[in-house]
TORROMI-127339 format. One line per 8 residues: number of its first residue (from 0); for each residue x, y, z of C-alpha. Coordinates in steps of 0.02 Angstrom, whole numbers. Layout:
BEGIN
NUM> X Y Z | ...
END
This chain:
BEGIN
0> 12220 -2107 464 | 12068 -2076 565 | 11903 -2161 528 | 11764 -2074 464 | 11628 -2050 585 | 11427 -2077 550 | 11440 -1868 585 | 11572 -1838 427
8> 11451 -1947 319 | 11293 -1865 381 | 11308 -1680 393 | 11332 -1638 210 | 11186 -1768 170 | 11071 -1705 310 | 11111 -1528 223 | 11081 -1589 55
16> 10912 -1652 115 | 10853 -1488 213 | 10899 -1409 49 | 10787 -1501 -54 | 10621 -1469 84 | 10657 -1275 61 | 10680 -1261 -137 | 10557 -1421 -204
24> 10458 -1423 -76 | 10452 -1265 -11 | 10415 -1310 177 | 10403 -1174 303 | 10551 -1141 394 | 10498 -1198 546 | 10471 -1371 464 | 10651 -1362 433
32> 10711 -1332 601 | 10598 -1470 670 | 10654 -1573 538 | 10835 -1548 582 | 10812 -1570 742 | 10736 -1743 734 | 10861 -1807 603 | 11015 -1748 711
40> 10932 -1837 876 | 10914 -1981 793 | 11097 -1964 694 | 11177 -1935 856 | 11084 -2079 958 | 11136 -2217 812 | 11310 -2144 823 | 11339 -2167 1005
48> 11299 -2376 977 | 11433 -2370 882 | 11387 -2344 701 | 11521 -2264 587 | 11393 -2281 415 | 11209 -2230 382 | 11204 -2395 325 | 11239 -2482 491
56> 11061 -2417 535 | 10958 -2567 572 | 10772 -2591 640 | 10824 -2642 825 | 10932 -2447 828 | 10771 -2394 764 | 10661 -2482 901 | 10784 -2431 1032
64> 10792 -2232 972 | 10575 -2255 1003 | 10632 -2341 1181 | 10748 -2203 1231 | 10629 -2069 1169 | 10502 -2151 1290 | 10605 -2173 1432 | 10616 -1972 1394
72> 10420 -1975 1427 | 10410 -1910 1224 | 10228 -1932 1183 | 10169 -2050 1028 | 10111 -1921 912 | 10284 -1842 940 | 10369 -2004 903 | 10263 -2040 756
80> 10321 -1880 684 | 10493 -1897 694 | 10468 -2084 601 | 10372 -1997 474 | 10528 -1883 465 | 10658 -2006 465 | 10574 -2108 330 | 10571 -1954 231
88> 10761 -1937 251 | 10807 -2121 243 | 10689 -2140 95 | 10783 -1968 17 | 10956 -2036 19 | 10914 -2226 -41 | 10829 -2147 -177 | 10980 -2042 -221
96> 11085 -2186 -204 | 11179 -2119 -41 | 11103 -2279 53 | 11078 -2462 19 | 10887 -2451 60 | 10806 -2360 187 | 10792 -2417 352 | 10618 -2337 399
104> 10528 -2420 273 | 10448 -2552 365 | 10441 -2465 529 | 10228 -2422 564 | 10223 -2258 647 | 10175 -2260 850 | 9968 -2243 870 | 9943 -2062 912
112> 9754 -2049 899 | 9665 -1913 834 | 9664 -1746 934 | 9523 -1654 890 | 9569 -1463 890 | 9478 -1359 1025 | 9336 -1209 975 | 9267 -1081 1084
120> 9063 -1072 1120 | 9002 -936 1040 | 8955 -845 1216 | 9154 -856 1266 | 9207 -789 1073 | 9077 -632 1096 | 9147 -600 1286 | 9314 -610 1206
128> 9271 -489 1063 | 9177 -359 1179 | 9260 -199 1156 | 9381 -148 1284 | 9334 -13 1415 | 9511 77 1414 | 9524 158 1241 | 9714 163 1233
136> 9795 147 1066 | 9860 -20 1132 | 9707 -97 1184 | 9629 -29 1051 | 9763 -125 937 | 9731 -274 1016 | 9525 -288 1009 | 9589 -255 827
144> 9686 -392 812 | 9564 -515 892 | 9422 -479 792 | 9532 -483 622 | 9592 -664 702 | 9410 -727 724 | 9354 -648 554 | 9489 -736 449
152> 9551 -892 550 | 9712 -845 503 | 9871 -933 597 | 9939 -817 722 | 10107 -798 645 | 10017 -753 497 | 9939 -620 607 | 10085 -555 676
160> 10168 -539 499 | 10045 -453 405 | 10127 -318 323 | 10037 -127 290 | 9996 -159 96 | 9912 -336 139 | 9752 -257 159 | 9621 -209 35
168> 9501 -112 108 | 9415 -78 -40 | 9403 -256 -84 | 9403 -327 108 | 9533 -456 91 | 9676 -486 158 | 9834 -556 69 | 9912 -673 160
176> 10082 -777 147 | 10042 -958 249 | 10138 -1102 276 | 10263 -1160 131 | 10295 -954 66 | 10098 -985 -22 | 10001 -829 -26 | 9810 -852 -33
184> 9670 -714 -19 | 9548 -683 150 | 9395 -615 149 | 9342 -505 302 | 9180 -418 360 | 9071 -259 376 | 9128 -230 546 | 9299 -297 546
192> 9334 -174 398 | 9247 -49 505 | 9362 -83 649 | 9534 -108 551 | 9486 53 453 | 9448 141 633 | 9657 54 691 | 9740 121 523
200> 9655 298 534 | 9674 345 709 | 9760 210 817 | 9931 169 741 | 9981 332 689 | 9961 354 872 | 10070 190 938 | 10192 238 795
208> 10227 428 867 | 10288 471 693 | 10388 336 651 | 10388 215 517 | 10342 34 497 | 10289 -84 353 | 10209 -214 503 | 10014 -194 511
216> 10013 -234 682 | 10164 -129 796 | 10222 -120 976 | 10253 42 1044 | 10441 27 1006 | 10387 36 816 | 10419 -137 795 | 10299 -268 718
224> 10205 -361 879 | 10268 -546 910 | 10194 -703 924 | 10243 -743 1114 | 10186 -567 1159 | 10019 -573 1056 | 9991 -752 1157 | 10012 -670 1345
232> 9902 -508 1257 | 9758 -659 1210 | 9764 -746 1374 | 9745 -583 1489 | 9607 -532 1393 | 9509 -684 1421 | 9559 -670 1616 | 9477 -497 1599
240> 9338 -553 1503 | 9289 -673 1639 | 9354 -829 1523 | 9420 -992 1635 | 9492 -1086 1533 | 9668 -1074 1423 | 9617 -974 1262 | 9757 -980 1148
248> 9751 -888 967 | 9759 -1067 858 | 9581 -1085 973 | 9499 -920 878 | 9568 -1007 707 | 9478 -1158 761 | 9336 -1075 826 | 9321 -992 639
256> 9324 -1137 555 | 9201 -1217 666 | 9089 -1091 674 | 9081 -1073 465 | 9036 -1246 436 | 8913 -1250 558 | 8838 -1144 485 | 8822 -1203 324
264> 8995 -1135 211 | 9084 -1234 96 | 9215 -1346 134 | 9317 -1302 -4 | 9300 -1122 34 | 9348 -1140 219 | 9495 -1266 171 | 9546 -1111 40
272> 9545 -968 174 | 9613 -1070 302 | 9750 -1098 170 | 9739 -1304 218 | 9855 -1405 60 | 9726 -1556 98 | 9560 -1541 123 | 9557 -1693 251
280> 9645 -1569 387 | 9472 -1456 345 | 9355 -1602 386 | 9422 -1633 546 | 9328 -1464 584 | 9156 -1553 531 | 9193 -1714 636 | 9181 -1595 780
288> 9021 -1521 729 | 8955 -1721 723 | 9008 -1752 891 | 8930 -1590 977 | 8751 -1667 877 | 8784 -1847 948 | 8832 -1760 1139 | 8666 -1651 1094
296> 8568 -1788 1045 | 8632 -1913 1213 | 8566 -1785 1306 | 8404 -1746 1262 | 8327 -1890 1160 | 8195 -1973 1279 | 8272 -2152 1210 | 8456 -2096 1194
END
């Protein structure tokens, strides 16, 4: 009779597992698929040294999977992710008694440092945000699309998948499903309102040449606009708009959140409408406010 490999053992566990991140708790799905994919790596690596059982997995497999990744010139933050991941697995299955103990469980995860997130000045958000001089319904729909971005700080596949009754124009909020299926409520402005009002009146209608569509935002094919298209739409505006550097949309969202606090607003509120589960990923927003006063204050205090 053939052996059992570490494969027949894992799959229906590893299932069992991605099962319980989608229906307790309620990841996004492209958690999941990152999730998978990190588990399976690491399945596969253990299982070509040889190992037959989950419990085989020992600390110098686990030190050697970090190696390999290295070799593979896989960053730390990306390594310390798929620790965090594996723990969470590992951790899963001792708990449920499918393993002896989990293997992860005294393994620290690689330094990655802290990455602060990247905001736009305000000069380079207005030049970005200056009407366009063709008055297509497609350029149109995309000054749209960036000011409703910049207004609400929402993700960009958020953007993308607004759907037509998310908007209260009466109210001026938007409805919004986020990470983990949660829906929260965004507020929106005077002239955003004006300018989404000015889209649904006259400019879709137009792109949509009589057809229908429950997306907000549509190509001219009548289909809702994508995320990889919306990115090349963001980057040649800024080209246009005389902007340098790499403006990417998560950049508005930052520049949002930035640009609220320094000015005073809540944390709580901004960690609400940026639909943040912890309000330490919010504060990282004010850290960067501290550092622009401490470059601010280098450079012009007579004593600095």
């Amino acid at each position: 009779m053939k052996q059992p490999t570490l494969s027949d053992q894992s799959a229906p566990l590893l299932e069992l597992f991605l099962r319980h991140l989608t229906a307790e708790r309620r990841l996004a799905d492209n958690t999941i698929v990152a999730y998978h994919s990190d588990i399976k790596s690491f399945l596969v690596f253990v299982e070509q040294r040889g190992h037959h059982r989950l419990d085989d997995v020992a600390l110098n497999d686990i030190h050697a999977f970090l190696q390999a990744c290295r070799n593979r010139a896989i960053g730390n933050r990306s390594n310390a992710r798929r620790v965090s991941t594996l723990n969470g697995f590992f951790s899963y299955l001792a708990a449920h008694r499918h393993t002896a103990n989990n293997p992860f469980a005294t393994v620290d995860l690689p330094k990655s440092g802290t990455s602060l997130p990247k905001a736009m000045s305000l000069a380079d958000v207005n030049k970005l945000l200056t009407p366009p001089a063709q008055t297509s319904p497609l350029y149109l729909r995309n000054h749209t699309m960036l000011l409703l971005l910049y207004a609400t700080g929402l993700r960009v596949s958020e953007l993308v998948g607004l759907e037509l009754n998310s908007c209260n124009m009466n109210g001026g909020f938007l409805r919004v499903r986020g990470k983990g299926n949660k829906e929260r409520l965004v507020p929106f402005g005077r002239r955003t309102a004006e300018a989404l009002a000015s889209y649904l009146d006259d400019v879709r209608p137009l792109i949509l040449k009589g057809r229908r569509s429950s997306a907000l935002f549509v190509t001219g094919r009548a289909r809702p606009m994508s995320r990889v298209r919306f990115w090349q739409i963001i980057g040649e505006i800024a080209r246009s708009a005389g902007i340098h550097k790499t403006i990417s949309p998560h950049m508005l969202r930052h520049s949002f959140a930035t640009h609220l606090l320094a000015n005073g607003a809540d944390l709580r509120a901004v960690q609400m409408m940026l639909g943040h589960a912890d309000i330490a990923t919010t504060q990282i927003y004010t850290q960067i406010d501290q550092n622009r006063l401490k470059s601010v204050h280098r450079s012009f205090h007579p004593r600095g």
